[in-house]
C-alpha positions, 0 to 999 in steps of 0.5 A: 218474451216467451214464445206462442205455445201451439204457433203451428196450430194458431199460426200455421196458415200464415203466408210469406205476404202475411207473415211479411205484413206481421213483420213489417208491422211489429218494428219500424225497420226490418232486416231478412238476412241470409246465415252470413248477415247479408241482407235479402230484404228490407222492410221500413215503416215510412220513407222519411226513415228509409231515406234517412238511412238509405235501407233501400240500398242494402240489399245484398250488402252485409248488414256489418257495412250499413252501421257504424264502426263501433257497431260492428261488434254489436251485428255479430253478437246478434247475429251469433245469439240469434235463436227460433225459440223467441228470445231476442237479446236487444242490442243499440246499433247507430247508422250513418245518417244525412248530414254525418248524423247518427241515427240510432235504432234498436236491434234484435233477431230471430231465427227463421227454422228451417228456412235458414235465414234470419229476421232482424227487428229494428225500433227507431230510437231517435225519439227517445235519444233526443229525449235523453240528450234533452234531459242531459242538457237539462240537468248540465243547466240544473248543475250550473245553476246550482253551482252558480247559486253555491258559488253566490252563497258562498260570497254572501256568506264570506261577505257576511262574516268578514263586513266589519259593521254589524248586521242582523238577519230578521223575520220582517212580520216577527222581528225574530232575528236568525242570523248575525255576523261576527261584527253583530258578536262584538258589538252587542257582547252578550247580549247577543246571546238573548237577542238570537231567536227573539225579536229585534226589539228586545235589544233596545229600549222601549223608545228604541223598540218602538222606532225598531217597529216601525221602522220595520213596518216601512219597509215592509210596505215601501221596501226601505225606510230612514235610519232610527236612532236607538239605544241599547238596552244594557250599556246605554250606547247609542246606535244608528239602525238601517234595515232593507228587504229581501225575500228568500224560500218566499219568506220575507226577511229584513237586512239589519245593518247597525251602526254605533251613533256619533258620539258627543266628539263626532257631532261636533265634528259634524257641525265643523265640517257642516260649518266649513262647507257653508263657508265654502259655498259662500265664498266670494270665490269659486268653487267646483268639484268634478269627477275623473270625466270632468263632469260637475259634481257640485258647484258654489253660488261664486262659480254660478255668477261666474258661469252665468248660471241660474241654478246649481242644477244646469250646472251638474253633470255637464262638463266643466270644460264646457265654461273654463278655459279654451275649449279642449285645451286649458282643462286637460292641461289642469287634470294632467298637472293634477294627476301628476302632482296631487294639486296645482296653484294659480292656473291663469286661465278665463271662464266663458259666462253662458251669455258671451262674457270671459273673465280672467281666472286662477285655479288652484286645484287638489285631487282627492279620492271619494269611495275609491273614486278620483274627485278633483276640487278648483278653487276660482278666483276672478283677478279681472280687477286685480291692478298689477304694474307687470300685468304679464311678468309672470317671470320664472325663476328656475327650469321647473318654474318654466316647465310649471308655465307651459299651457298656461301662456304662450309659446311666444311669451314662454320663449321672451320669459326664457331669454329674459332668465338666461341673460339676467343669470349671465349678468348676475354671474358676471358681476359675482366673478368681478367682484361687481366690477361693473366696467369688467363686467360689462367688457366680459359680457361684450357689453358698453356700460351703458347696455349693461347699465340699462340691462341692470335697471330692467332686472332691478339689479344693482345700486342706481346711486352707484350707477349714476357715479360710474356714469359721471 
């Protein structure tokens, strides 16, 4: 600042009371030092700042105790570049505040002439360094959003280029296509080199051209629309066009995506695969699919009559456990088998109608994948009716066939099945070692002929004629 040029004429009948007011009234803090920078006096614009400071309390104290540590440095310049000509060099100076704050003010001081003292000129900055700290925050967000929406365009584009189905990006009003990925390339061939910058209709036929425009005129006003067949302009192939909207620089834009058309091969594929699941939903037998939380997925018109259910509809999204099997029990035994073992076969369980009725069932089961999510798929077969003269010999073969048994009957049962096994595989080995001496076989066994004659009817072992003789 350049100083007053007469201040003894214009200045001269100034006061201690009125250059104090002067002082006070130019700064918001205002320090009188002596030569050693301790504080004569103090000096506040209101009292919340003096409060917050505690200046009240500097007097006689060095002006180096009231700030902060690494603010020391700073007093002694100020107070070693202190002069009486007016030039004031401004230093930012932090003072301990309330609650271990900072508050930050901006300090100068002049040289008082003659008097031997000094005036230090302080404005409060703490305004201006929340305005700051403010903009810091704004712009640590600006950078974050902006990386956020690099790091989302770099996805795009990744996903773009590296999708193995052509897709187009075009105008929505022109139908001017801007963008294609590598896929679109190969598809189109050459062609693609007339298609960029042109409408998207030129790539096809007249008919095609036209299903293209309207098409997009769906989407524009619905935001999606059907798939349209159409057919190439060069080459005569047939391709399946699907298109979503988006928006982008407030300019809208449609997300072509193309596909080649099932060919002579795939429709009739289609059709046997569409043949196959009519027959499945007319089967006379149950059918059920279900996803890895139990819950139906679709369901056939046997399973419904089965459940006691009108429609397929009070059937989706229920659990299946809710009509196969007891409760909480038959159901997760299946799903761990199958889980285990990739399917299951004749799974004796019960389905419970709605209205109360129960009726006897095999499930035979395969797990299967759909859109990397498990699927599992039960066939039902209703055997209440099925006639049988052992309705309960289910009789294992072999360890694992035992094991295959367990959830599917009785404690009770499986350990009656498992003596049965044991004792019919010591005869049958008996009888091997004496060259199907029954009497030896018998006295090995510790066994009267008679029980192991008994024994042999009940496994269905040996000749009945040849039994009869021996008893004779």
């Amino acid at each position: 600042m350049k100083p007053f040029t007469t201040p003894s004429t214009s200045l001269g009948i100034l006061g201690a009371g009125a250059a104090a007011a002067l002082i006070a009234a130019a700064s918001d803090l205002a320090l009188v030092l002596d030569e050693g920078g301790v504080i004569q006096d103090v000096a506040f614009q209101n009292d919340e700042l003096g409060r917050d400071l505690g200046a009240p309390s500097w007097i006689g104290r060095p002006w180096t105790a009231t700030v902060s540590a690494e603010s020391r440095s700073k007093i002694e310049a100020i107070l070693r570049d202190a002069t009486a000509e007016g030039t004031i060099r401004w230093r930012h100076i932090n003072h301990p505040g309330a609650r271990d704050s900072q508050i930050p003010v901006l300090f100068g001081a002049a040289r008082m002439e003659g008097a031997g003292k000094l005036v230090a000129f302080g404005r409060d900055m703490r305004a201006m360094s929340d305005l700051q700290q403010r903009l810091v925050n704004a712009q640590q967000s600006l950078e974050q959003d902006y990386s956020r929406m690099r790091h989302v365009e770099i996805r795009y584009q990744l996903l773009f280029q590296m999708s193995s189905e052509a897709v187009l990006v075009a105008d929505a009003t022109t139908l001017r296509v801007t963008e294609a990925n590598p896929a679109a390339h190969r598809f189109f061939g050459d062609g693609i080199k007339r298609l960029l910058g042109r409408g998207l209709p030129h790539a096809f036929d007249p008919a095609g051209a036209e299903a293209v425009g309207a098409m997009a005129a769906t989407v524009r006003v619905s935001g999606r629309a059907d798939d349209v067949r159409v057919r190439l302009s060069e080459g005569g192939r047939h391709a399946l066009l699907s298109a979503s909207l988006f928006r982008e620089d407030n300019v809208s834009l449609l997300l072509v995506r193309v596909s080649p058309a099932p060919g002579h091969d795939a429709d009739a594929l289609t059709d046997t695969r569409s043949t196959l699941l009519t027959a499945v939903e007319n089967a006379p037998d149950g059918f059920v699919v279900i996803d890895a939380a139990s819950r139906i997925i679709t369901a056939n018109a046997a399973f419904l009559e089965l459940a006691g259910l009108a429609s397929e509809e009070a059937a989706r999204g229920e659990s299946l456990d809710r009509w196969l099997g007891r409760e909480g029990v038959d159901l997760d035994v299946l799903l761990v088998n199958l889980r285990q073992r990739g399917s299951v076969r004749l799974f004796s369980t019960i389905v419970r109608g709605e209205f109360g009725a129960t009726t006897e069932v095999e499930v035979s089961a395969a797990s299967l994948t759909h859109e990397g999510e498990p699927r599992y798929g039960l066939a039902i077969r209703n055997v209440g009716r099925r006639l049988s003269p052992e309705p309960a010999s289910e009789r294992p073969g072999s360890v694992e066939h035992l094991t295959e048994l367990i959830g599917r009957v009785s404690l009770k049962e499986l350990v009656r099945q498992s003596t049965d096994m044991i004792e019919r595989l010591c005869i049958e080995t008996a009888l091997k070692m004496t060259g199907d001496n029954r009497a030896s076989a018998a006295e090995m066994l510790g066994l009267s002929r008679q029980s192991l004659y008994v024994k042999l009817r009940r496994y269905g072992l040996g000749d009945l004629a040849q039994e009869a003789g021996d008893l004779a």
